[in-house]
FISEKE-627349 format. One record per residue (C-alpha): x, y, z. Coordinates in Angstrom, 2 decimals. Layout:
- X,Y,Z .
...
//
This chain:
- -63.09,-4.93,-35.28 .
- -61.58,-5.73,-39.04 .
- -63.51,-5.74,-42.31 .
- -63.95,-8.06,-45.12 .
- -62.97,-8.04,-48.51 .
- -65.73,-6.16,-49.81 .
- -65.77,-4.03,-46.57 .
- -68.60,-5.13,-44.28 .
- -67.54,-4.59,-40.07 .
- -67.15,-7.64,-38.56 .
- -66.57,-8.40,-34.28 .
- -64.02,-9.12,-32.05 .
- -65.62,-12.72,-31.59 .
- -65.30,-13.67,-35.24 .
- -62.28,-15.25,-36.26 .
- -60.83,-13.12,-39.15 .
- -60.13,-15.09,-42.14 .
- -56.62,-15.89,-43.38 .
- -56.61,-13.58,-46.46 .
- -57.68,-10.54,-44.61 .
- -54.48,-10.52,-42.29 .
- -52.32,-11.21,-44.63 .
- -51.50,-10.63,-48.85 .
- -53.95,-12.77,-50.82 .
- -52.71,-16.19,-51.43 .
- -53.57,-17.81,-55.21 .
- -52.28,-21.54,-56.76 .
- -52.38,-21.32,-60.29 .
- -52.51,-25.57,-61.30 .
- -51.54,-25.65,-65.43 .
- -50.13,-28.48,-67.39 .
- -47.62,-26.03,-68.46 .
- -45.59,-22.94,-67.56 .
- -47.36,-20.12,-67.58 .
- -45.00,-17.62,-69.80 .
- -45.71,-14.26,-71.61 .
- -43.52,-15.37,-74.03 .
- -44.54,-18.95,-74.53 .
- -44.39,-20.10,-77.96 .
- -48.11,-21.33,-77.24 .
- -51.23,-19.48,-76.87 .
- -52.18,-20.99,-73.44 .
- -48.77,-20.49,-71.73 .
- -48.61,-16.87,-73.47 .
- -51.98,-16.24,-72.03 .
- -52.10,-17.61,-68.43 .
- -48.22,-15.96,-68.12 .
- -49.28,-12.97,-69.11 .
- -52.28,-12.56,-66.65 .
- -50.47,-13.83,-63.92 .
- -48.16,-11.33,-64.42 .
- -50.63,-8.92,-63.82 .
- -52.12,-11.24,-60.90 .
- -49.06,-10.68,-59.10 .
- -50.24,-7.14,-57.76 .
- -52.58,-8.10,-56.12 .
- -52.24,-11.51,-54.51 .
- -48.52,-13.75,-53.74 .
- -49.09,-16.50,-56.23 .
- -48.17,-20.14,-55.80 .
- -47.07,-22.58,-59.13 .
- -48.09,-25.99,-59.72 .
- -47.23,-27.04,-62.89 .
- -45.44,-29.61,-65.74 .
- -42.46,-28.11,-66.82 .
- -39.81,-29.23,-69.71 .
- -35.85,-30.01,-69.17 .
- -35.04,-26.58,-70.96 .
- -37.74,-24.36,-68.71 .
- -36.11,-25.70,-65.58 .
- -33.20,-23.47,-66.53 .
- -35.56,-20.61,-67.16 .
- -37.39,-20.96,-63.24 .
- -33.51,-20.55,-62.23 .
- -32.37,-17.99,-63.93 .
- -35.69,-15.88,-64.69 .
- -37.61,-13.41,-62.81 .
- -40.75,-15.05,-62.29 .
- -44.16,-13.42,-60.91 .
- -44.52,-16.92,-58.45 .
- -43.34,-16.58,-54.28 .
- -43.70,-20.72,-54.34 .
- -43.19,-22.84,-57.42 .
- -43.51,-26.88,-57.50 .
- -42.29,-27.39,-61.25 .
- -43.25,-31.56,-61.95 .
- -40.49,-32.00,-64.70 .
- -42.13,-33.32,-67.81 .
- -39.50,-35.04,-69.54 .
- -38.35,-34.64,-72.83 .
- -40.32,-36.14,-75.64 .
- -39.14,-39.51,-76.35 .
- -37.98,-41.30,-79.18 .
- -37.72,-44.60,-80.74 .
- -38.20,-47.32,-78.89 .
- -38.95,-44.90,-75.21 .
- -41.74,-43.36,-77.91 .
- -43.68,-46.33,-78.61 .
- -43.54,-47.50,-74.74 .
- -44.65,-44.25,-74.07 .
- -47.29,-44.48,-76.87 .
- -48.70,-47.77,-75.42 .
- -48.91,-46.66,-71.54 .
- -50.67,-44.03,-72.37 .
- -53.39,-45.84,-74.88 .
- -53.52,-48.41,-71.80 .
- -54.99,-45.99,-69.83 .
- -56.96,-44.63,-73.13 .
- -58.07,-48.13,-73.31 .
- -58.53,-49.83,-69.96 .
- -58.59,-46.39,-67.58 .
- -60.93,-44.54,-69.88 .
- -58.93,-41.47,-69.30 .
- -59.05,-38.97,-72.70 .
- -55.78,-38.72,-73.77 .
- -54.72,-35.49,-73.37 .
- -55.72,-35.89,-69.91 .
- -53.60,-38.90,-69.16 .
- -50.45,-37.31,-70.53 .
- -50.84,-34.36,-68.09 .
- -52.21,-37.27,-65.11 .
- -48.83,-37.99,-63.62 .
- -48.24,-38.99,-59.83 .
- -46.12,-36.20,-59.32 .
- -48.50,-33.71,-60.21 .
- -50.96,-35.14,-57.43 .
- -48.25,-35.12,-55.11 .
- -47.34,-31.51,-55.89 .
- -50.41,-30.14,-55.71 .
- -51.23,-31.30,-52.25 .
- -47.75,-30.56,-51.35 .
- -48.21,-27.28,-52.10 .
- -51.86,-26.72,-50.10 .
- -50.03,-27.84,-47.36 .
- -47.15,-25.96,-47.62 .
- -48.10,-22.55,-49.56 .
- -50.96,-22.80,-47.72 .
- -53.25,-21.20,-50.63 .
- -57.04,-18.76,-50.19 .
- -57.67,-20.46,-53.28 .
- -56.61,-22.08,-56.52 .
- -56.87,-21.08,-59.97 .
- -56.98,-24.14,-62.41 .
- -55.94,-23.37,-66.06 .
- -57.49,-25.82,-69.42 .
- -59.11,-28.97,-68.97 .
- -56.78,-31.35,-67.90 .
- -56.19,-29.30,-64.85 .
- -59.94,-30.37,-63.64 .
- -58.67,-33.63,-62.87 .
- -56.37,-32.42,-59.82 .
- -59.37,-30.64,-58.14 .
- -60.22,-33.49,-55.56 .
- -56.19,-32.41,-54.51 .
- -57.20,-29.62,-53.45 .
- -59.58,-30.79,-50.88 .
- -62.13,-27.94,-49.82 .
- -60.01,-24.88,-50.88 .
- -61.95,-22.24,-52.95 .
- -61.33,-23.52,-56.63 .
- -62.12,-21.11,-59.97 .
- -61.61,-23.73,-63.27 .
- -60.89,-22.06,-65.91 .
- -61.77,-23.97,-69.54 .
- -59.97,-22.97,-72.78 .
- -62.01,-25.24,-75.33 .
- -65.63,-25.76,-74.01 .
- -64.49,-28.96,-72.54 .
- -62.60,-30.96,-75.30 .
- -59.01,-29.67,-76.28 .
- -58.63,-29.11,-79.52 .
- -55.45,-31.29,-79.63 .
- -57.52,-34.43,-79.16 .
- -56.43,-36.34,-82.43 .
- -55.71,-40.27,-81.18 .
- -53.83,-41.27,-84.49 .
- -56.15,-44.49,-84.14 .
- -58.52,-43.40,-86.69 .
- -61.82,-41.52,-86.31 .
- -63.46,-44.50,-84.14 .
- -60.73,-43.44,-81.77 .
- -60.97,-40.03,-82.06 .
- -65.16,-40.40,-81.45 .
- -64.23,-42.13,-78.32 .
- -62.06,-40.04,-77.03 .
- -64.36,-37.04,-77.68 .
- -66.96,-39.46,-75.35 .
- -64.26,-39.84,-72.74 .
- -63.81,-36.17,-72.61 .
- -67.66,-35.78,-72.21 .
- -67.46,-37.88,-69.63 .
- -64.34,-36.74,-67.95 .
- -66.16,-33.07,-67.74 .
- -69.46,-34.61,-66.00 .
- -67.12,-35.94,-63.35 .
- -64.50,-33.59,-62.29 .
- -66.49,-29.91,-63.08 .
- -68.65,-29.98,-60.75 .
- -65.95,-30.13,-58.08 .
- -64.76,-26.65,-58.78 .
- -66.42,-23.56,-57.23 .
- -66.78,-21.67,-59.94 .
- -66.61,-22.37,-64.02 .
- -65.19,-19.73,-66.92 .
- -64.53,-19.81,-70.23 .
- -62.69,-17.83,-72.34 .
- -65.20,-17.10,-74.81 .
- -68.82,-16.72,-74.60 .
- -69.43,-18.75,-77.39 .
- -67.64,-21.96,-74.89 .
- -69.41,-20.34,-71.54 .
- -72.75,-20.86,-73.09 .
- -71.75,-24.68,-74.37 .
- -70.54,-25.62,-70.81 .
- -73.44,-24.48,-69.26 .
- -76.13,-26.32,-71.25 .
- -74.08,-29.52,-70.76 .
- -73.37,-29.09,-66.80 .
- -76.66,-27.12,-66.05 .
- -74.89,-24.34,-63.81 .
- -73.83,-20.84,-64.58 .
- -70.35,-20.70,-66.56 .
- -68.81,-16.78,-66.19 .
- -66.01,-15.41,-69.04 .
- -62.74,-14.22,-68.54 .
- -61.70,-12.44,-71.10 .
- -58.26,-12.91,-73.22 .
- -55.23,-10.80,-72.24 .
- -52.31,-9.82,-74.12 .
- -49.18,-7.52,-73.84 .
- -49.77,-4.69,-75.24 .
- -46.69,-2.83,-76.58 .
- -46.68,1.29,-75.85 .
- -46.26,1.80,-80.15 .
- -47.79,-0.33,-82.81 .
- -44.84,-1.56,-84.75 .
- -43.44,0.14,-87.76 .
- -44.13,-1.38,-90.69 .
- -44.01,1.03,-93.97 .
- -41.78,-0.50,-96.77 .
- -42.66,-4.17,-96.16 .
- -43.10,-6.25,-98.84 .
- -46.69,-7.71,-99.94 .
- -46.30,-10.45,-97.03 .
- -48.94,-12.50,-95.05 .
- -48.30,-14.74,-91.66 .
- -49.75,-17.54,-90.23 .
- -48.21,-18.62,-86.89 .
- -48.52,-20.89,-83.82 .
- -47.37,-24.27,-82.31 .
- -48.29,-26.39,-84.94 .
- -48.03,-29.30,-82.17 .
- -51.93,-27.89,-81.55 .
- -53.75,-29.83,-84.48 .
- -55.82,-26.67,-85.93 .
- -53.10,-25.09,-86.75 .
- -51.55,-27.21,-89.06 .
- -54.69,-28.12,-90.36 .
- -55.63,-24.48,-91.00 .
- -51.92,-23.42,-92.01 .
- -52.34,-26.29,-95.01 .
- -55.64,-24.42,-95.93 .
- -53.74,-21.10,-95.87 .
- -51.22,-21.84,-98.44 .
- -52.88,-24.10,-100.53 .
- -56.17,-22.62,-100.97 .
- -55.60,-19.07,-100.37 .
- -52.59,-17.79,-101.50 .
- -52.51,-19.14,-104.94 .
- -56.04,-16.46,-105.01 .
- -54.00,-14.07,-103.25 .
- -50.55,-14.48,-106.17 .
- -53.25,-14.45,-109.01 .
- -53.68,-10.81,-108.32 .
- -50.41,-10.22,-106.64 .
- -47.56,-12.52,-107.99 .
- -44.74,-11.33,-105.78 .
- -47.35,-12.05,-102.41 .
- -45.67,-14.57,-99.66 .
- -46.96,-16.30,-97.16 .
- -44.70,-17.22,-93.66 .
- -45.31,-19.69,-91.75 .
- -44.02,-19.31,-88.25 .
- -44.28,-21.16,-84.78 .
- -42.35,-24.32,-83.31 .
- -42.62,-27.79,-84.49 .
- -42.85,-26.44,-87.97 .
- -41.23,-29.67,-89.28 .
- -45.41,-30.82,-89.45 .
- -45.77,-28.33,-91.80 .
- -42.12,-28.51,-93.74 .
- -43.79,-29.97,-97.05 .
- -45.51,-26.72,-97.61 .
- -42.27,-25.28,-97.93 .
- -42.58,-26.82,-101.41 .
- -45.38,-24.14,-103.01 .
- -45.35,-21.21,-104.54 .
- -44.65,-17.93,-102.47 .
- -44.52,-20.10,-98.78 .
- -42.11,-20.00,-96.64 .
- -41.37,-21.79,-93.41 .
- -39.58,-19.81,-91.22 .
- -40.05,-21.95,-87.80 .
- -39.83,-20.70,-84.39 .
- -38.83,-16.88,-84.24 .
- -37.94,-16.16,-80.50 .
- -38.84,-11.89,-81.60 .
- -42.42,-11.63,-81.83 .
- -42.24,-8.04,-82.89 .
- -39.17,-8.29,-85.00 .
- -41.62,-10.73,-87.34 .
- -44.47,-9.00,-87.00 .
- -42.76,-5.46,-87.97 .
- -41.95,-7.58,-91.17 .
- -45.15,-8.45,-92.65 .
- -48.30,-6.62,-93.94 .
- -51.00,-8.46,-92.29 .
- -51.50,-11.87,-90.27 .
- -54.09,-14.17,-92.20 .
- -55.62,-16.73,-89.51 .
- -58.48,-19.15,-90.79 .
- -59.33,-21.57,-88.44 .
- -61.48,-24.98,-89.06 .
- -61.09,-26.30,-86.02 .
- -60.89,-25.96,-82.31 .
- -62.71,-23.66,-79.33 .
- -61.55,-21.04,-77.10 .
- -60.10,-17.82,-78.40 .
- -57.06,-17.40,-81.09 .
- -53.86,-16.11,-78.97 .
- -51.69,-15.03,-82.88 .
- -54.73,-13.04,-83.74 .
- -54.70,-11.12,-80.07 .
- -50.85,-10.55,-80.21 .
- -51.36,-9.48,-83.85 .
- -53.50,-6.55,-82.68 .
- -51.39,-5.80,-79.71 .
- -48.62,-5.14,-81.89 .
- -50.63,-3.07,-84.59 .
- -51.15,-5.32,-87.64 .
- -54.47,-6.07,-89.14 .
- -55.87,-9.19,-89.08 .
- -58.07,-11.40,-91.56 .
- -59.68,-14.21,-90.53 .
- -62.97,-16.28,-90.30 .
- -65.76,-16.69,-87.96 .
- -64.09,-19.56,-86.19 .
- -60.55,-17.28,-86.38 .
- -62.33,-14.17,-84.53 .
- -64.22,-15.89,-81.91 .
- -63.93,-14.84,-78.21 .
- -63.58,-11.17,-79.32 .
- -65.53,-8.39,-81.10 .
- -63.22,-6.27,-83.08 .
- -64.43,-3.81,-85.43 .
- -62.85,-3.08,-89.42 .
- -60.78,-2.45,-90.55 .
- -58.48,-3.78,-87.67 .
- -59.73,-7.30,-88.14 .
- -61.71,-8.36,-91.38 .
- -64.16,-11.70,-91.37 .
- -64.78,-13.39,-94.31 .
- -65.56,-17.00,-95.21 .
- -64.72,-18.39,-98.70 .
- -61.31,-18.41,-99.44 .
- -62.21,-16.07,-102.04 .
- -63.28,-13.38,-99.90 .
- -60.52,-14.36,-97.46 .
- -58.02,-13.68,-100.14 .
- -59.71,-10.33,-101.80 .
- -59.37,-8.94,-98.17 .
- -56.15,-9.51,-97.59 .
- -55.18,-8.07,-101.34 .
- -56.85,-5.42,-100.29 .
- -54.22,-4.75,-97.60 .
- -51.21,-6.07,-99.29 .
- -52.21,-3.32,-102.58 .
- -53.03,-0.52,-99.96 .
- -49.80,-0.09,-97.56 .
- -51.64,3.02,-96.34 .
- -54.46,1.50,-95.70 .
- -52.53,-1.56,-94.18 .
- -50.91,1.02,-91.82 .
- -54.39,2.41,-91.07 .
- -56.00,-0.88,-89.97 .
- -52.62,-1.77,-87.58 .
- -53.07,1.80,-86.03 .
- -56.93,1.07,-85.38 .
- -55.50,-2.57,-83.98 .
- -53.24,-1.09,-81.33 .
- -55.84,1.48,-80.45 .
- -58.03,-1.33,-79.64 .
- -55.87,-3.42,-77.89 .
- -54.93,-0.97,-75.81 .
- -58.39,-0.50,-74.36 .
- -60.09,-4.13,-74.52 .
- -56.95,-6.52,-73.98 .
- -54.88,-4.68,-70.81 .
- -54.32,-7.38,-68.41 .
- -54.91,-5.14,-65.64 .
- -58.57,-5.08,-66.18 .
- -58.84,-8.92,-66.66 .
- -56.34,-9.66,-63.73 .
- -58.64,-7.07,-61.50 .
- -62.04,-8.96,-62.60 .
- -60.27,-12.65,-61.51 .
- -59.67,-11.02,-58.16 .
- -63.23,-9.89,-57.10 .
- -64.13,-13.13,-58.27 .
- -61.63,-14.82,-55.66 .
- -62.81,-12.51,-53.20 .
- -66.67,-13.45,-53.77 .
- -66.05,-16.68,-53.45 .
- -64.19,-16.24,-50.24 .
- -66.45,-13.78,-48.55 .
- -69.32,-16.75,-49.29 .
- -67.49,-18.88,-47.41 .
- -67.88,-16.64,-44.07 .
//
């Protein structure tokens, strides 16, 4: 006699199940690394949890990966027993850019593929994912964003969890065409979600807000998994810093940029009114988007700083707006982690209820900007809020917990399946 995964006796004339005589077997499919210390919320996010997956399960890798992370699977400790990197090229230039531009608006155009989706639809990311059932021989896969849906009918019958980032449209969906473009690819994505969802065993979202979106439009239950973050032992220490704000994140992710222009345009000349000698940072890669905001008053662009807590250890408090985009903000997680408050919006601070004074909501830029001269004044009180930050991170964004909750998820979907 053996048991299940949740226990129950079974007989000698019932063929035991692959994952109960042997270590759990998981595929994460991503179109991107999965790193803890991605410069990007996604790969930050995903890496870290499958860091903590790794405990519990030997974890398999399909995924797109850049020239410079190749070097990184070689030389790296990675949490992943079987990796299938699909290399995703460099981003091309000149003349290679506008071929590239027009194959992918032909299938935009003629293959009614959303755009995001077609630059992550490669033939080698097919290949590699049924490569990898056949040879990692996977319990079940773990698909991360939505243009990972698209690879489910790869995965023939296996047990698949989908996880969506955005309620079903990534934020990054700007076409360049104009906004008859960006309408229509907004419809493609709509589309693109009726077709390849309901394929995967079970749906989450990151954010209840996105959970309750995807389930009125499929009609079917949509569970959350909550964010995850590293959470450093000690907030950092950050008495005697200047009256400084950051924003930060890839600004190749539209709402950043967008809400980075709001930041230090709108807000911060309320914020220097009161405080003259306030500055704003702006941090993250591809910062050349945002390089003509260099240009005002109190902003600097400081680009892509490879020492998340040297920066953060720097600055007073991280100001994050948002105007656009789903899912759940990664900067304002890590902010937390690390002990420094956090002012946002609604939009900024949703996936996550965090009391004041670690995080502070407001909505006009007026309010936005009296909050955070509240802090930058107050470097007590600043030091207060980052202590109540940690102390909350430490108890609601552990990856453990979340990493534990994916698990018996795996393992209900696999004990249905007997």
């Amino acid at each position: 006699m053996w048991s299940d995964c949740e226990g129950r006796p079974r007989h000698c004339g019932e063929s035991p199940p692959a994952y109960a005589l042997r270590p759990l077997r998981l595929l994460i499919v991503a179109p991107f690394l999965p790193d803890p210390s991605a410069a990007h919320g996604g790969g930050s996010y995903v890496g870290t949890l499958c860091e903590a997956l790794q405990h519990h399960a030997e974890l398999g890798l399909v995924a797109h990966v850049r020239p410079d992370e190749m070097v990184h699977l070689r030389t790296r400790t990675w949490p992943y027993r079987y990796v299938a990197p699909v290399e995703a090229g460099e981003r091309p230039r000149g003349a290679q850019r506008l071929a590239h531009q027009a194959h992918m608006l032909l299938r935009w155009g003629l293959l009614r593929q959303p755009l995001v989706a077609a630059k992550s639809n490669s033939p080698g990311m097919h290949f590699a994912v049924r490569k990898a059932v056949a040879e990692f021989a996977p319990d079940a896969a773990l698909l991360e964003l939505a243009q990972s849906a698209q690879f489910l009918p790869d995965l023939g019958n296996l047990p698949t969890i989908l996880t969506d980032h955005e309620a079903g449209v990534p934020a990054n969906t700007r076409t360049d065409l104009g906004a008859w473009a960006d309408q229509r690819d907004r419809r493609l994505w709509r589309g693109y979600v009726q077709r390849y969802y309901p394929r995967a065993s079970l749906l989450q979202a990151v954010t209840e807000e996105d959970a309750r979106e995807l389930a009125a439009m499929l009609g079917r239950a949509v569970e959350v998994r909550p964010p995850v973050v590293q959470v450093p032992e000690h907030p950092v220490a950050r008495l005697g810093t200047p009256p400084r704000v950051l924003f930060f994140g890839s600004y190749r992710h539209d709402p950043n940029p967008e809400a980075a222009a709001i930041v230090a345009r709108k807000i911060l000349p309320r914020i220097r009114a009161v405080l003259p000698t306030a500055e704003l940072w702006l941090a993250g890669p591809d910062s050349d988007r945002i390089a003509v905001l260099a240009d005002l008053p109190g902003v600097c662009v400081v680009g892509f700083q490879p020492d998340l807590k040297a920066m953060l250890a720097q600055v007073r408090l991280v100001l994050t707006p948002m105007y656009s985009g789903g899912g759940f903000r990664m900067k304002s997680l890590s902010a937390l982690a690390h002990g420094v408050p956090v002012v946002t919006n609604a939009l900024g601070a949703r996936g996550l209820r965090v009391p004041m004074p670690a995080r502070v909501v407001a909505e006009s830029y007026d309010d936005l900007a009296a909050a955070a001269v509240a802090l930058l004044r107050d470097e007590n009180a600043a030091a207060v809020a980052g202590r109540a930050a940690h102390a909350f991170a430490q108890q609601h964004l552990a990856p453990a917990a979340v990493a534990k909750l994916q698990i018996e998820r795996v393992q209900a979907l696999l004990a249905a399946r007997q």
